[in-house]
C-alpha positions as a LaTeX table, in Angstrom:
\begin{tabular}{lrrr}
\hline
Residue & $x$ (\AA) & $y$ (\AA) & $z$ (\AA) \\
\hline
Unk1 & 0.00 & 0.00 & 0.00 \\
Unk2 & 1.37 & 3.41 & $-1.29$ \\
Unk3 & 1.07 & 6.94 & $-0.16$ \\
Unk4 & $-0.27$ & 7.46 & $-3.16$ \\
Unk5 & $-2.86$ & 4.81 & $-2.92$ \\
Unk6 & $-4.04$ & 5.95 & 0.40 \\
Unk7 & $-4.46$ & 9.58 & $-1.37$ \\
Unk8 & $-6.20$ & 8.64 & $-3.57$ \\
Unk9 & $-8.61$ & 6.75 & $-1.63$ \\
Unk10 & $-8.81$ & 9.62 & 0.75 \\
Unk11 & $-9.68$ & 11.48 & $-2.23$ \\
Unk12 & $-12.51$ & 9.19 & $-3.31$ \\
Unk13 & $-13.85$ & 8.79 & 0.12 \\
Unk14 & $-14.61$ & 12.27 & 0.57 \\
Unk15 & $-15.86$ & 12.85 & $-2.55$ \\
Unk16 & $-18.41$ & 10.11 & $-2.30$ \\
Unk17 & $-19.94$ & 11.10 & 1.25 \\
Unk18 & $-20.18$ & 14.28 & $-0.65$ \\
Unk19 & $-22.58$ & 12.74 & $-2.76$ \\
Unk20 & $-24.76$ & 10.91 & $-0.08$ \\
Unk21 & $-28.10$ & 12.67 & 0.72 \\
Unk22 & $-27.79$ & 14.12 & 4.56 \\
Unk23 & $-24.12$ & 14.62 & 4.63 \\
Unk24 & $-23.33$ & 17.98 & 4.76 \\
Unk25 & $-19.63$ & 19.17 & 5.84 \\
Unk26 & $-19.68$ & 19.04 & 9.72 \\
Unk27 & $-20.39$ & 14.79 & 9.43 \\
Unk28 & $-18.02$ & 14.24 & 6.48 \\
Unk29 & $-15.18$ & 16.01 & 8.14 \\
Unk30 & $-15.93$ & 14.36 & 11.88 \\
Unk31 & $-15.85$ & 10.85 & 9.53 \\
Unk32 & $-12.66$ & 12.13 & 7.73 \\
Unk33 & $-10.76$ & 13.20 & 10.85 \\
Unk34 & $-11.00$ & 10.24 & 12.97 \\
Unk35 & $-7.49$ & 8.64 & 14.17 \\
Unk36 & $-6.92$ & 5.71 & 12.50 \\
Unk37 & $-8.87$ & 6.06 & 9.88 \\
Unk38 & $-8.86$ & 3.08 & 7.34 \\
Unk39 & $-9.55$ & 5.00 & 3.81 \\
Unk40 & $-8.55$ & 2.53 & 1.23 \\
Unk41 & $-11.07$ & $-0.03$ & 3.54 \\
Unk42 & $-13.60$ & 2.89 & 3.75 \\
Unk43 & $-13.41$ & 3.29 & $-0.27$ \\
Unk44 & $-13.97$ & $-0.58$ & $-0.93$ \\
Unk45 & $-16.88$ & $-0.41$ & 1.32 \\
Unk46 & $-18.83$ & 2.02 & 0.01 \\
Unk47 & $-17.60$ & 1.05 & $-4.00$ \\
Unk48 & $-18.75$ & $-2.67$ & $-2.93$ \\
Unk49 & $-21.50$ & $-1.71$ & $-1.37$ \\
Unk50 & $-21.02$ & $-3.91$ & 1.81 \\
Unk51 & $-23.31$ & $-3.23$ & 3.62 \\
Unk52 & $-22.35$ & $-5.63$ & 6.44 \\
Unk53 & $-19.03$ & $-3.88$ & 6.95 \\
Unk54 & $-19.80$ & $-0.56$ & 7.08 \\
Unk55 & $-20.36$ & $-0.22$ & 10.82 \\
Unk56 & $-17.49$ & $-1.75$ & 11.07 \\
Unk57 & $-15.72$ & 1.78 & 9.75 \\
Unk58 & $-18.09$ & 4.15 & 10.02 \\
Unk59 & $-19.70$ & 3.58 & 13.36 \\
Unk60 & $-23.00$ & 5.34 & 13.71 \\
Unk61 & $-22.80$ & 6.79 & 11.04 \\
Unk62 & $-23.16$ & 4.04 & 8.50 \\
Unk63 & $-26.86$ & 4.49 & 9.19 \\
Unk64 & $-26.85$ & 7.96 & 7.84 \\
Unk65 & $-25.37$ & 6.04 & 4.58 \\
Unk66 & $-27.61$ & 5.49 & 1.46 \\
Unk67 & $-26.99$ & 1.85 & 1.73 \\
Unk68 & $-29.00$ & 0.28 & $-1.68$ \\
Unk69 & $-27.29$ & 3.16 & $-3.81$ \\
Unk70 & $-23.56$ & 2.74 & $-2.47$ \\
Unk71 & $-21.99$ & 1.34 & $-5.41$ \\
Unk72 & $-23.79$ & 3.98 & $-7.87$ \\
Unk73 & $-22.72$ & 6.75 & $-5.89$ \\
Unk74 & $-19.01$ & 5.18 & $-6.00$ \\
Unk75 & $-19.24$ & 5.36 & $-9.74$ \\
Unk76 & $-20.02$ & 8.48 & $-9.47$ \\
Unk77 & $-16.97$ & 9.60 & $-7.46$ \\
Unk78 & $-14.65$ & 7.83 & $-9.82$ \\
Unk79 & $-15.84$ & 9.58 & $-12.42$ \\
Unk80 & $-15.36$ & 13.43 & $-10.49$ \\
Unk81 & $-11.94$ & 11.92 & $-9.69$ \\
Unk82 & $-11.10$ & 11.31 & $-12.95$ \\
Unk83 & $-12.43$ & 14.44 & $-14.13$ \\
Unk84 & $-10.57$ & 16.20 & $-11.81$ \\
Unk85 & $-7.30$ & 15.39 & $-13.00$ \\
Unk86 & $-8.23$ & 15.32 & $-16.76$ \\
Unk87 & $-8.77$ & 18.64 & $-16.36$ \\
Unk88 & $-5.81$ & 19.65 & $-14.73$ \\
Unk89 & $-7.19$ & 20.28 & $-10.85$ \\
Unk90 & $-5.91$ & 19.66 & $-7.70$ \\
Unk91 & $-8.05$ & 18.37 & $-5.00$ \\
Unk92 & $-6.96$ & 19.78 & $-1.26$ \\
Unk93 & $-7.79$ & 18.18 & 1.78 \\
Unk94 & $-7.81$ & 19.68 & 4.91 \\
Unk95 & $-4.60$ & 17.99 & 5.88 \\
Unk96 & $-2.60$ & 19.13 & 3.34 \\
Unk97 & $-0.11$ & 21.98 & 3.68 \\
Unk98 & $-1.67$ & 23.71 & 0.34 \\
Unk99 & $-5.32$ & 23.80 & 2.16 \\
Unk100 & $-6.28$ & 26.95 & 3.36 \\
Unk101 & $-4.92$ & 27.53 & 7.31 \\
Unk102 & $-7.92$ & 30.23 & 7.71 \\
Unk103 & $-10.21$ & 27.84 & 7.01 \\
Unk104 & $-9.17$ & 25.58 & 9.64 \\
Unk105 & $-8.52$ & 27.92 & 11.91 \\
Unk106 & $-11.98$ & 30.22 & 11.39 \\
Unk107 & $-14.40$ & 27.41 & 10.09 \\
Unk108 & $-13.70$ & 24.57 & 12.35 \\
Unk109 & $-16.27$ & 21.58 & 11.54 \\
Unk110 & $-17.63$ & 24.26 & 8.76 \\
Unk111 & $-14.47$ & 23.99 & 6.34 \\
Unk112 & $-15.01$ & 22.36 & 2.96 \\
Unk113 & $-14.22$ & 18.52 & 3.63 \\
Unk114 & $-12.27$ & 19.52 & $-0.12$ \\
Unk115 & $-11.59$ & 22.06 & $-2.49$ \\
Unk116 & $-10.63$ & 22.14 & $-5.88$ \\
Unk117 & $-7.86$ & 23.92 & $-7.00$ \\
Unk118 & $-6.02$ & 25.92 & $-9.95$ \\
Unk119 & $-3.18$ & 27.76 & $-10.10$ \\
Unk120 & $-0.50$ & 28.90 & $-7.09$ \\
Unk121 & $-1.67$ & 27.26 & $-4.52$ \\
Unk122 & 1.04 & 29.29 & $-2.26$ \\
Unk123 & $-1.35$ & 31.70 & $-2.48$ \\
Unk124 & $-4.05$ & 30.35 & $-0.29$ \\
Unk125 & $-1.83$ & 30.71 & 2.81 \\
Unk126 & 0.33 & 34.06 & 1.86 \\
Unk127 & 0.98 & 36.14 & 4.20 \\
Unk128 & $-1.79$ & 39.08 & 3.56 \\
Unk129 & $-5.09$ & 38.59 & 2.38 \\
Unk130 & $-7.63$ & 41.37 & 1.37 \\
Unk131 & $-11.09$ & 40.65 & 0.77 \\
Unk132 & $-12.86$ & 43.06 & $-1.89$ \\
Unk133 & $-16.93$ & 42.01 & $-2.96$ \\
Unk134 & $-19.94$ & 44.14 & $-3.66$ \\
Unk135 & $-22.28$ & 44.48 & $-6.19$ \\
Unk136 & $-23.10$ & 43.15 & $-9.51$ \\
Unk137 & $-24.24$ & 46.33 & $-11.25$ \\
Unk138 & $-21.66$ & 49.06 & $-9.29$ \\
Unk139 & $-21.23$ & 52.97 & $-10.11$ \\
Unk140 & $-18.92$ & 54.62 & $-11.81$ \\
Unk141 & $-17.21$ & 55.61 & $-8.37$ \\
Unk142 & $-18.16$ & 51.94 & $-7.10$ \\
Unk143 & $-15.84$ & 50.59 & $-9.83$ \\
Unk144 & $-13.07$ & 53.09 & $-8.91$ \\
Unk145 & $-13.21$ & 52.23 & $-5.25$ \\
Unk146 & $-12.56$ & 48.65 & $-5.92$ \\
Unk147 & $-10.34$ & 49.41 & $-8.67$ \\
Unk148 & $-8.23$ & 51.47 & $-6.59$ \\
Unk149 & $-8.40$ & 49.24 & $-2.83$ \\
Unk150 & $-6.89$ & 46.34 & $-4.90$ \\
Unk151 & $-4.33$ & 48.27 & $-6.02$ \\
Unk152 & $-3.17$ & 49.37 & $-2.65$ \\
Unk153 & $-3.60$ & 45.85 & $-2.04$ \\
Unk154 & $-1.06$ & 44.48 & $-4.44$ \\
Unk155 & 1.01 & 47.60 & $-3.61$ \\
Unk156 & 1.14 & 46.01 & $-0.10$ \\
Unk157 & 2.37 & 42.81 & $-1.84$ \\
Unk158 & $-1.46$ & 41.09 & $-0.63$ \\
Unk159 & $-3.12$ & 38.58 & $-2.53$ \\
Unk160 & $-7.01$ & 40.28 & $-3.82$ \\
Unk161 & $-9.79$ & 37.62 & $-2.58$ \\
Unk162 & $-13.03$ & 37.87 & $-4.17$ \\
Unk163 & $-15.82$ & 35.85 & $-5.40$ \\
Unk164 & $-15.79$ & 35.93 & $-9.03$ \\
Unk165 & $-18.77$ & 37.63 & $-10.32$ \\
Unk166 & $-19.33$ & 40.25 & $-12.59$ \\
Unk167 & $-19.38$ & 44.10 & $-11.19$ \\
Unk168 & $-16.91$ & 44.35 & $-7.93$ \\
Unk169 & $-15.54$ & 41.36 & $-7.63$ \\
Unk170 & $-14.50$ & 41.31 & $-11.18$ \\
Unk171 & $-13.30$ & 45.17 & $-11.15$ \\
Unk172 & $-10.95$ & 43.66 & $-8.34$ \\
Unk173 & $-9.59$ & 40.27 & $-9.77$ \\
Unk174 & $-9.07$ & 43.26 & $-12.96$ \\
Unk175 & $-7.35$ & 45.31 & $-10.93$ \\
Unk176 & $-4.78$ & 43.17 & $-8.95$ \\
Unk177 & $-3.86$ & 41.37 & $-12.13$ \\
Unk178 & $-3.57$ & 44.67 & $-14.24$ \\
Unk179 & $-1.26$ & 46.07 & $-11.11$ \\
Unk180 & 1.00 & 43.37 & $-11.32$ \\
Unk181 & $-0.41$ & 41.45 & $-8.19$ \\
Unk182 & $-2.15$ & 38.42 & $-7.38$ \\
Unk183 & $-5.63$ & 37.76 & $-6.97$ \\
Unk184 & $-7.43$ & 34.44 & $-5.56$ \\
Unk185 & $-11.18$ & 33.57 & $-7.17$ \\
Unk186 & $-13.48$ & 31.55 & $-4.73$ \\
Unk187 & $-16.14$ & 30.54 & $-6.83$ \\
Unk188 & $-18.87$ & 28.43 & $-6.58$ \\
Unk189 & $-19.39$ & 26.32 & $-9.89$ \\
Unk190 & $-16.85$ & 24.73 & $-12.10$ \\
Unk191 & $-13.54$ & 26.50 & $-12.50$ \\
Unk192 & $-12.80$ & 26.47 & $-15.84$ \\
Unk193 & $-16.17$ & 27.79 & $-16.70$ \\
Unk194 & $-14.59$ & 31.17 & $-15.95$ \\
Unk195 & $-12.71$ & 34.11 & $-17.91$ \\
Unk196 & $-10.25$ & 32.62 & $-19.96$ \\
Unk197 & $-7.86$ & 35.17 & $-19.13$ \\
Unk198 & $-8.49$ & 34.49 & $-15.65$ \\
Unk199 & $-7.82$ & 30.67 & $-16.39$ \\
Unk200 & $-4.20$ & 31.66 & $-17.92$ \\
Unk201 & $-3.22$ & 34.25 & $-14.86$ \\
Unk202 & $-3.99$ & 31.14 & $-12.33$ \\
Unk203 & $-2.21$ & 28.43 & $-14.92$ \\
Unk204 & 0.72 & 31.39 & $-15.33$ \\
Unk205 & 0.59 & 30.93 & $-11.37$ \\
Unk206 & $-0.35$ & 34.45 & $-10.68$ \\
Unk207 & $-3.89$ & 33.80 & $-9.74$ \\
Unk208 & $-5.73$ & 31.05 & $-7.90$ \\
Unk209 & $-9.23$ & 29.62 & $-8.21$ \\
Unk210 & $-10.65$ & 27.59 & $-5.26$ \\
Unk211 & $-14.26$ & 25.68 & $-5.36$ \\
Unk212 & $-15.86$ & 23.41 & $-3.16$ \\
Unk213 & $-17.95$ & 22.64 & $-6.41$ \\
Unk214 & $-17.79$ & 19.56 & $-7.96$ \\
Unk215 & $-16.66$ & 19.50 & $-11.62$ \\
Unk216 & $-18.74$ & 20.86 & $-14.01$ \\
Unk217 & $-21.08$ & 22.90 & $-11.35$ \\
Unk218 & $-23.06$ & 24.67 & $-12.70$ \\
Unk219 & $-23.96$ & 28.30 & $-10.66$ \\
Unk220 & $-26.54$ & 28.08 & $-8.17$ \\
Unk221 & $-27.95$ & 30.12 & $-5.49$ \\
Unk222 & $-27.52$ & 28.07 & $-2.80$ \\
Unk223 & $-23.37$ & 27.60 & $-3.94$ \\
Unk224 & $-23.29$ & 30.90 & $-3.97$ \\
Unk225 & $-24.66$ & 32.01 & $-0.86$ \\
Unk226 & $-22.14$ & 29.18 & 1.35 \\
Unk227 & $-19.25$ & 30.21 & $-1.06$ \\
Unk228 & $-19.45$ & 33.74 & 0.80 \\
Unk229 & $-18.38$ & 32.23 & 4.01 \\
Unk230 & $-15.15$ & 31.10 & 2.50 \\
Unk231 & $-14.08$ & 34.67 & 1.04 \\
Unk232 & $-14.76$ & 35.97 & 4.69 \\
Unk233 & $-12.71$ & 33.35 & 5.91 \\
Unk234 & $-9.92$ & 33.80 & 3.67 \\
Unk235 & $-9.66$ & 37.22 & 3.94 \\
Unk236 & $-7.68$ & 39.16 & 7.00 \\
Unk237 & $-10.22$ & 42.01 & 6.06 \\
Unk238 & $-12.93$ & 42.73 & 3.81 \\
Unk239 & $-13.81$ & 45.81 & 1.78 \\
Unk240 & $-17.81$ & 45.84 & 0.91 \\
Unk241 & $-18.63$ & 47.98 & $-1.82$ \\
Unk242 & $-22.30$ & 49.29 & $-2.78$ \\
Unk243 & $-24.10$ & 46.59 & $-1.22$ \\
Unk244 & $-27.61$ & 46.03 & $-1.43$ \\
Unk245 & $-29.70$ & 45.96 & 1.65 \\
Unk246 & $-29.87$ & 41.45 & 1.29 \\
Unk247 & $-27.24$ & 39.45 & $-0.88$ \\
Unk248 & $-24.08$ & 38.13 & $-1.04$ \\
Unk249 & $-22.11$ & 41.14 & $-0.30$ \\
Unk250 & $-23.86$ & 41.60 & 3.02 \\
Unk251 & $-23.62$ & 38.05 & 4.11 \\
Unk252 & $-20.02$ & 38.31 & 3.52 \\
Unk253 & $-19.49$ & 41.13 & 5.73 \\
Unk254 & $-21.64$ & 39.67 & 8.60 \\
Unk255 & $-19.60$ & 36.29 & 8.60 \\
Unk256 & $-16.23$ & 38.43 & 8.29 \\
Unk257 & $-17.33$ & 40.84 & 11.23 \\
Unk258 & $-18.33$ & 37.23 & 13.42 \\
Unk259 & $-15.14$ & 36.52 & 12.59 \\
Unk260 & $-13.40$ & 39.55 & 13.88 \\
Unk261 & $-12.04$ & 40.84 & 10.40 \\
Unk262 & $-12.14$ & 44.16 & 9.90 \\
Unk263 & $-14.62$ & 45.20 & 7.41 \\
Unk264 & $-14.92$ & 48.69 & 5.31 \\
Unk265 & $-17.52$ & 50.05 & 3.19 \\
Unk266 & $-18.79$ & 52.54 & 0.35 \\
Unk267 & $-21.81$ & 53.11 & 0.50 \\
Unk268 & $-23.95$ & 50.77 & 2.59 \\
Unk269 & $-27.56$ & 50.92 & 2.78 \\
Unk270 & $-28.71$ & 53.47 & 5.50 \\
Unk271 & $-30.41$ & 50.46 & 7.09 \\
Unk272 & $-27.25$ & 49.15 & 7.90 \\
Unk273 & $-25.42$ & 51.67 & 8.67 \\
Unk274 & $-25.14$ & 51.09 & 12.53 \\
Unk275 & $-26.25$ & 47.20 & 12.44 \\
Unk276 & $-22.70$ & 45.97 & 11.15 \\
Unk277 & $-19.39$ & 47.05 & 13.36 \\
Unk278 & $-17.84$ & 48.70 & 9.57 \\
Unk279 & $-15.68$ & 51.49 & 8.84 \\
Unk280 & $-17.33$ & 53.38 & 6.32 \\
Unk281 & $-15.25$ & 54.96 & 3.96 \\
Unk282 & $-16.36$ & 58.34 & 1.95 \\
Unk283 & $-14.56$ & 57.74 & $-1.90$ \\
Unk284 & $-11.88$ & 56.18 & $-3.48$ \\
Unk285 & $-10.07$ & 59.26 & $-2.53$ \\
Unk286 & $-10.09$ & 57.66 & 1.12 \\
Unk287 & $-8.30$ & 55.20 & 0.26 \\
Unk288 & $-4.29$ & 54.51 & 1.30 \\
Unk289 & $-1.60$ & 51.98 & 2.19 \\
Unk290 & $-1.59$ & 53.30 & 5.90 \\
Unk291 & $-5.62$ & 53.08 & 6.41 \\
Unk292 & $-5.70$ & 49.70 & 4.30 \\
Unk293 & $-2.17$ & 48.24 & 6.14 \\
Unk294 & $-4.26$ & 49.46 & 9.42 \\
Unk295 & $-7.22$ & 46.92 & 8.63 \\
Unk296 & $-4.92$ & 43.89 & 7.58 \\
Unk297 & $-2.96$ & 44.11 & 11.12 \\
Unk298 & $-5.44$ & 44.62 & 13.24 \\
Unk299 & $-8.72$ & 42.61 & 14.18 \\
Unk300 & $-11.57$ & 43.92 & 16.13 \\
Unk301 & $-13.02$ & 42.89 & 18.82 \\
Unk302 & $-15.18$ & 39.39 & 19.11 \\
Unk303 & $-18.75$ & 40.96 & 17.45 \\
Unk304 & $-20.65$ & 37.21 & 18.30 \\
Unk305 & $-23.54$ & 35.76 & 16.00 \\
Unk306 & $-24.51$ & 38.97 & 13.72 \\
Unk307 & $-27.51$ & 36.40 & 12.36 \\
Unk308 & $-29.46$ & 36.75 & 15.82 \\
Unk309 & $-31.49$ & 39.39 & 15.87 \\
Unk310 & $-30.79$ & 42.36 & 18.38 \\
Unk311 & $-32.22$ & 41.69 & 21.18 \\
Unk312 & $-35.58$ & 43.70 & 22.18 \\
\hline
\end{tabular}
């Protein structure tokens, strides 16, 4: 038995309780985690279907397990596997040195039991991360505060994290990339469904695209909306820029603020303009290397659950 046998049954594994109805991230990565665990046995259970051996591994969990479709759901695995590599990905574990630290450290139970990877994977755990997002349809001045934070960024030698999308985030990913810098995409559908130039900077290894997606996602709501936890994670602080009053952009900075990043932003919606702990800044003209260095060194205080309602 290999190292690379056991990887690649590790691999497998988790991508086939991925596919199992009921389980979610927090009981594939307690499964994953456990001393001792047996994956190439683990692997043959579930591609055999034997059913007779899986409390063996699993414990109590083998009755969350779709026993009478095992061995389809196996298939199916194989196949992601082996679409993986044909197209050139990397699949990170959480045990691997590549795999995001932040999302150990800030997600616990909540990290992605894997990710999918392309490009510099150094990237994922450089030393300074900024997170820029916002909206889909920005201003004029919108585009011009992004454009110009993730310039400061890169001129602070920090990777730009955003999500992808049109509007801010790309204006960002532009930006960083333009600037010389680097620029990390967390999306939430397949990877190489995205910008071809975007492809090339993360192939060129100045760029990196992460996705808990399997291959060939395509972009849903729901993928969306738990993707935004991963940019807040990522990020040592997040810039929010013309967010609407629910969405993405808001989420972000809620799950950022719980997690005692700092968090900026132009132009937020009067309703919140006292309900999230943000500095809010006036213009692009704001903007500089001391204010932006000032956010990246230095987290708040611990803001708690922002998804609870105040209390009355």
């Amino acid at each position: 038995m290999t190292e690379d046998t056991r990887r690649t049954a590790r691999e497998l594994l988790a991508l086939c309780l991925s596919l199992c109805a009921g389980w979610g991230r927090v009981r594939i990565n307690r499964v994953m985690s456990r001393p001792h665990l047996d994956a190439e046995r683990a692997w043959s259970i579930l591609r055999e279907g034997a059913i007779r051996e899986a409390a063996g591994i699993f414990a109590t969990d083998a009755l969350a397990l779709p026993l009478d479709s095992l061995a389809e759901l196996a298939a199916k695995a194989q196949h992601h596997h082996d679409s993986i590599r044909a197209r050139g990905l990397r699949m990170l574990l959480p045990e691997d040195k590549a795999y995001p630290a932040a999302w150990r450290e800030s997600l616990d139970s909540d990290m992605p039991p894997f990710a999918l990877a392309l490009g510099n994977t150094d990237l994922a755990n450089a030393r300074w991360r900024g997170g820029i997002v916002g909206t889909r349809a920005p201003s004029g001045d919108g585009v011009r505060f992004a454009t110009r934070c993730a310039e400061t960024l890169v001129a602070l030698d920090c990777a730009v994290v955003s999500g992808g999308a049109a509007g801010i985030d790309a204006a960002a990913h532009n930006a960083a990339l333009e600037s010389g810098g680097n620029t990390i995409f967390i999306v939430p559908a397949d990877i190489l469904g995205y910008c071809p130039a975007w492809i090339e900077a993360a192939i060129s290894g100045r760029a990196l695209f992460l996705s808990e997606s399997l291959p060939g996602a395509l972009w849903t709501t729901h993928a969306a909306v738990q993707r935004n936890r991963l940019i807040a994670a990522m990020a040592q602080a997040v810039w929010v820029v013309e967010p609407r009053k629910e969405g993405g952009s808001i989420r972000t900075a809620r799950i950022a603020a719980g997690l005692n990043r700092p968090v900026a932003c132009y132009r937020p919606p009067d309703t919140f303009k006292n309900v999230i702990p943000w500095l809010v800044f006036s213009g692009p003209d704001a903007l500089s290397k001391d204010t932006i260095r000032g956010m990246l060194e230095h987290a708040g205080p611990t803001q708690g659950d922002l998804f609870k309602p105040p209390p009355t």
